[in-house]
N, C-alpha and C positions, 0 to 999 in steps of 0.2 A: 476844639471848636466851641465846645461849651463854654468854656470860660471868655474865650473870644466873643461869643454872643453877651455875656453879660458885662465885658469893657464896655461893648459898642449899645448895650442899654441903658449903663449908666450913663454914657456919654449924653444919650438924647433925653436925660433929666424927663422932663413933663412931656416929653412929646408923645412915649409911650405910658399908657393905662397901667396903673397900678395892676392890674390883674394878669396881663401880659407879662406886666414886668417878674412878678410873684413866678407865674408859670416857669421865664427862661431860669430863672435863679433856682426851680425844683427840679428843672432836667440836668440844670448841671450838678445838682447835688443827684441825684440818680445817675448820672455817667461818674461820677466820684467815688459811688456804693458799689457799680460792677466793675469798672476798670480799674479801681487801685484798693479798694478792701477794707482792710482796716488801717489801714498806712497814712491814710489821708482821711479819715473817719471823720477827723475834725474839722476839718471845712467842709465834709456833706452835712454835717447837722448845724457851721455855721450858716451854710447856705438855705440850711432849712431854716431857722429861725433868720434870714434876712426876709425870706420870701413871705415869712407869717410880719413880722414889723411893718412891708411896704400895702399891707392892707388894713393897716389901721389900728389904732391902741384896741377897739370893740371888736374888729374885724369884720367890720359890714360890709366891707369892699371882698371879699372873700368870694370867690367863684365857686359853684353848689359845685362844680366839678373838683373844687380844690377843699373842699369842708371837711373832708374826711383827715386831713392833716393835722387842723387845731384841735383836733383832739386827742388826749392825750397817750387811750389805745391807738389811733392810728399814728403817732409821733414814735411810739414806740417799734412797733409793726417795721416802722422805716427805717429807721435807724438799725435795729437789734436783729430782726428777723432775714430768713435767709429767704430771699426772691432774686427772680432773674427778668431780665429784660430781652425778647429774641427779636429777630428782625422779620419774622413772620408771625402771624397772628395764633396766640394758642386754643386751643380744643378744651373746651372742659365741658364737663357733664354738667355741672353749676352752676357757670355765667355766661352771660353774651361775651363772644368776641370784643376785645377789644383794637383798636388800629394800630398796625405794629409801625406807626410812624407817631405815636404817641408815647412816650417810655411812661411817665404818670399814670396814664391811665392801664398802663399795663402791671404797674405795682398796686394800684386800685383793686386791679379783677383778682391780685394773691390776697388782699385785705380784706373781701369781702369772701373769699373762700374760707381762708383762717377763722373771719367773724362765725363763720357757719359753722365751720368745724369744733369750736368751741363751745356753740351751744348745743352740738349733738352729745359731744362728747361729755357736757355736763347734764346731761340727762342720763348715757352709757358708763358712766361713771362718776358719778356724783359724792363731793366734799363737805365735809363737816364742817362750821364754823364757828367762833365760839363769841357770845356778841358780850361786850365791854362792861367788865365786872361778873360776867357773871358762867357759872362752871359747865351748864350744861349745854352741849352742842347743839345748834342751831341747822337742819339740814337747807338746803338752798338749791336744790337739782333744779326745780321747776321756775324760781327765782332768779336763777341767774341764768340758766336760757334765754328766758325772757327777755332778761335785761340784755345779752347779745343780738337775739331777734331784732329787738326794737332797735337797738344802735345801727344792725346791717339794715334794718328798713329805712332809715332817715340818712342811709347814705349808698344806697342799691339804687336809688332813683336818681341820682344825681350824675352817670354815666354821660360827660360830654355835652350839660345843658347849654355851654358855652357856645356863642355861635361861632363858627372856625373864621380863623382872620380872611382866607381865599375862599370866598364862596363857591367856586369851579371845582374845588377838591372835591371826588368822590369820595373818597376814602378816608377823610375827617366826617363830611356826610354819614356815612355811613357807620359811625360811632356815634352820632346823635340818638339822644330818647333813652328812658330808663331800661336798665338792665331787668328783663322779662321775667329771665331765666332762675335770676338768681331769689327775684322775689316768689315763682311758683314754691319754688323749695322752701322759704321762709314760711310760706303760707300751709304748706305739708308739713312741716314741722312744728310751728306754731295750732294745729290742728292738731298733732297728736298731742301735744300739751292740755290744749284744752279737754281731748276725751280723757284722757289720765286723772285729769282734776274732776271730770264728771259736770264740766260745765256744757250742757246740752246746746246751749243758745248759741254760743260761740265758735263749738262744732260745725252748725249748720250754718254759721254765715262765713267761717271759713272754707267750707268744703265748698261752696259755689265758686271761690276763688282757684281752688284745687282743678277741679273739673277743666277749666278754662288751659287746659296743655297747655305752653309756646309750642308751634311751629318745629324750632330748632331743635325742642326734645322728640316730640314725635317723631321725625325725621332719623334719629339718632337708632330708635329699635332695640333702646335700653332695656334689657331684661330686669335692671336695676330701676330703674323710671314706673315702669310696669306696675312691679311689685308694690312700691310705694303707693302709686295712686289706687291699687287694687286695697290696698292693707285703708288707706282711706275711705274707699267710699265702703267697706267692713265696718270701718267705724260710724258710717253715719247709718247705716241699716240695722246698725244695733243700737240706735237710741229708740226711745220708748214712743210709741203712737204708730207702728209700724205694722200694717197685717201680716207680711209676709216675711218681717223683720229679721226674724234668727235663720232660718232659708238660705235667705240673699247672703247675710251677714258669712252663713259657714259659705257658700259658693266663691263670694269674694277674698275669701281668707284661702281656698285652698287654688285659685288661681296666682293670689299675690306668694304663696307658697311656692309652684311653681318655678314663676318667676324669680324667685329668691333666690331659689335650688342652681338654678340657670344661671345667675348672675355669680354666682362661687366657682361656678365651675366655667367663666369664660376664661380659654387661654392668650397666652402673650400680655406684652407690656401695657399696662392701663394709664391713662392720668388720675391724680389725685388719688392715688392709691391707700391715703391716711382714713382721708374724709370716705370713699368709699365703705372703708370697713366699719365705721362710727356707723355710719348711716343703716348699711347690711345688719351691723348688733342693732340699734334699734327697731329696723323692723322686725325679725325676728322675734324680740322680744312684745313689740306688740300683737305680733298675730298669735304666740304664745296665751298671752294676757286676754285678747279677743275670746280666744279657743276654751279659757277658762271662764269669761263673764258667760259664754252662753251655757257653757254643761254647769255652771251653778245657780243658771234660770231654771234649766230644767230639773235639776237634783233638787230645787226649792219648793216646785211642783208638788213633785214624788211626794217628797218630803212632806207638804200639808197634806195629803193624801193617804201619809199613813205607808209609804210604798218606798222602796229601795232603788236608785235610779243610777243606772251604769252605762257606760259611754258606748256609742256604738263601735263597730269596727272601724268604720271609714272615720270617724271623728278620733277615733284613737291614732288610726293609721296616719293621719293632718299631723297631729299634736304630734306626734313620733318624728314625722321627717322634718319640723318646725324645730324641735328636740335637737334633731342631728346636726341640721345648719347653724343655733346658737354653739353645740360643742364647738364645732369645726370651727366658728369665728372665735371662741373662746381659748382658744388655743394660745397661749403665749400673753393672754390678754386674763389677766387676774382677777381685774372689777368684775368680770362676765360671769364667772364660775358662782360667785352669789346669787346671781340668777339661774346660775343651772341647776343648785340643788333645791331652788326652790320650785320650780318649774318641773322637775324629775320627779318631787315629792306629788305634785299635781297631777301628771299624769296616772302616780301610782292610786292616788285615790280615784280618779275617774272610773280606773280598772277595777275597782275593789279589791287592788292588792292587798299581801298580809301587811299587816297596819306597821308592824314590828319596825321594819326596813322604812317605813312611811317615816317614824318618830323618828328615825336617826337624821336623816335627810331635811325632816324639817327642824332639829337640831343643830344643823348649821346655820340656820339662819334664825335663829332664836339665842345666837350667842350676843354678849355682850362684847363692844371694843371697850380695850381694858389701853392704860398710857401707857404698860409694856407694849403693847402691840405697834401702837402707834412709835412708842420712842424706836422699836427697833425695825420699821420700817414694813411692818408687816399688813398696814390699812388695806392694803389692796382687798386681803383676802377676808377681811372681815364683814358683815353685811350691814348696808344702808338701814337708816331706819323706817325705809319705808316696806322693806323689805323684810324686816323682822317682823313689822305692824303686818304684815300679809301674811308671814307665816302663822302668827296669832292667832288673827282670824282662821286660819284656813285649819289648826290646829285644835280651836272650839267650836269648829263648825261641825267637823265629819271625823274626826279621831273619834276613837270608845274611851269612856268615862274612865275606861282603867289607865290609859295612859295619858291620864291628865293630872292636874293637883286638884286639891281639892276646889270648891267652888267659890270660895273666899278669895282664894290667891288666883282662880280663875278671873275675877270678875277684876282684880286687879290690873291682869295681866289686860285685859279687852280695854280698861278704863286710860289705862298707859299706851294702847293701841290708837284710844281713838285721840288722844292729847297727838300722840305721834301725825297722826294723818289730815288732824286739822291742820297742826301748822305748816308741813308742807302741802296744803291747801288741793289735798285729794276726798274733795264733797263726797262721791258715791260709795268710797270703801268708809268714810268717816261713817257716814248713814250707816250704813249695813252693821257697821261694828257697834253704832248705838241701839239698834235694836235689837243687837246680842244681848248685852248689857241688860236692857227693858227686860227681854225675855227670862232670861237667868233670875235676876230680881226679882220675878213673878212667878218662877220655881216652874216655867220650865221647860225642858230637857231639850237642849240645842247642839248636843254631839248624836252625832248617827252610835248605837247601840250593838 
């Protein structure tokens, strides 16, 4: 029938819109991609490159519903990636519905899931790059999120702006207006970026986007949803001008905790089960991260005071079962485990553990990737450099003087720290680690004793 609908529009030459025309020539390369595979592969991508030619050499004639195509991740997405098309509408935790009498737009809401997916996953696992000519690797975690965020927000809004040919359809209606759903999640993820990098400003004009639920999540009684927006508004109660800031901050952290815990242990078949677990390791690993900015406000306290400062029970008990949920997702999942020994190291100084087991731990993530490692496929397990850059810090901050180098090769290591954190464009750990640096140069003593 598809192919039949695109004789009988060729046939009507100018009678029918370019954009219409565009459209039937993309559902039949979509009934070509599920009904016959790779068999006929070549006429769904030549049907895709008909349907981009009849909107224009600039492609201004291009329908915002159909944008996501000319470009070259979504060209690929379609052609290469595995999606399905059903005849009822599917359930996600990520996006609005879309009309299961639309097949397009039904490969749209997999494209805009993947887009997501990708930029979690390039924060939960983040690659090395190495930019042209030149030897030393260039980290990109926060960079290339980004750069997915923005691409799903310039085509998350674009859901159906088309107006349907029969205006009497509910059910084309009712796929009108941007995808709500998909943009809340961009904007919670895009916030955790911004607290990460330490940009305060950005925080707070994301989190009022955060705040503002859809409907359809609410509804949902996502223990997954929850935690998220719980691990967010953590993050805006710990930025600085706040009276009751750290309070709020641990109450919100050990509710989205909770919720975490809950959302690992729901049973039966889930959707998106990839994207799920990306999302689960990052939060975890922010409320981790959370649970550490505040015990080293307070430990900084102490610290000017002259005084030895140790975690309480219930903050320890948080960190602990925050601990558990990053193992349990870490499971099978290699990139994670560099966060776990750096994270395990953390807790153990909270506690005033023997430092001994402290140094080994942070040991792992003080190593360097060497080209064996890489040649022989072993990246996974080696740690980011942002990850090193913390353990540095966390290394010259609170270890004893004995199990350090000396102060030369100290100040080295901090000075390599902070080159690390600028460029992956983390302001608040870059700062901290500069006025290690200040300090040390002024002779003095910034390891706890």
């Amino acid at each position: 029938m598809a192919l039949c609908a695109v004789n009988l529009a060729e046939c009507a030459e100018e009678k029918i819109p370019p954009s219409t025309l565009a459209e039937i020539h993309l559902t039949a390369a979509v009934g070509l991609r599920t009904r016959c595979g790779g068999r006929l592969g070549f006429l769904a991508s030549y049907f895709l490159s008909r349907a981009q030619s009849l909107c224009g050499p600039e492609r201004s004639a291009v329908p915002d519903s159909l944008r996501w195509l000319c470009h070259p991740l979504g060209q690929k997405f379609f052609m290469e990636r595995s999606w399905s098309v059903k005849s009822a509408a599917k359930e996600s935790l990520y996006c609005a519905q879309r009309s299961p009498a639309d097949p397009v737009a039904q490969v749209h809401q997999a494209f805009c899931k993947n887009l997501l997916e990708r930029a979690v996953e390039s924060l939960v696992k983040p690659q090395a790059k190495k930019k042209a000519g030149d030897q030393e690797e260039e980290s990109c975690e926060f960079s290339s999120a980004l750069e997915y965020l923005k691409l799903l927000t310039s085509f998350v809004d674009s859901v159906g702006v088309v107006s349907p040919p029969f205006s009497s359809s509910s059910v084309l209606k009712s796929a009108l207006g941007p995808d709500i759903v998909c943009r809340w999640w961009t904007s919670a993820i895009t916030m955790a970026i911004s607290w990460l990098q330490g940009d305060d400003v950005a925080v707070r004009a994301h989190f009022t986007e955060v705040e503002r639920v859809p409907k359809a999540l609410e509804v949902t009684e996502s223990p997954l949803v929850k935690a998220v927006l719980h691990t967010c508004r953590a993050m805006h109660a710990a930025l600085p001008g706040k009276a009751d800031g750290q309070q709020s901050c641990f109450c919100h952290c050990e509710w989205a905790s909770g919720h975490l815990w809950s959302s690992l242990n729901v049973s039966g078949a889930t959707c998106d089960p990839a994207l799920n677990h990306v999302v689960q390791l990052l939060t975890s690993d922010l409320l981790l991260s959370l649970r550490t900015a505040l015990w080293q406000k307070q430990a900084g306290a102490s610290q000017a005071l002259g005084e030895t400062y140790h975690a309480s029970g219930a903050e320890l008990a948080g960190f602990q079962r925050d601990l558990g949920s990053l193992r349990r997702l870490a499971h099978g999942f290699c990139p994670a485990y560099r966060k776990v020994f750096l994270h395990e190291a953390t807790v153990r100084l909270m506690a005033g553990a023997s430092p001994t087991r402290t140094h080994q731990l942070l040991e792992h993530s003080l190593r360097r990737r060497t080209p064996q490692s890489t040649k022989h496929g072993e990246v996974d397990a080696w740690p980011g450099q942002r990850e090193r850059a913390t353990a540095i810090l966390l290394a010259c901050r609170h270890l004893p003087l004995s199990f350090l180098s000396s102060p030369g090769q100290r100040a080295v290591l901090l000075a390599e720290a902070a080159r690390t954190l600028e460029k992956v464009g983390d302001r608040r750990s870059c700062s901290d680690c500069q006025q290690m640096i200040v300090k040390l140069g002024g002779g003095t003593a910034i390891a706890a004793s």
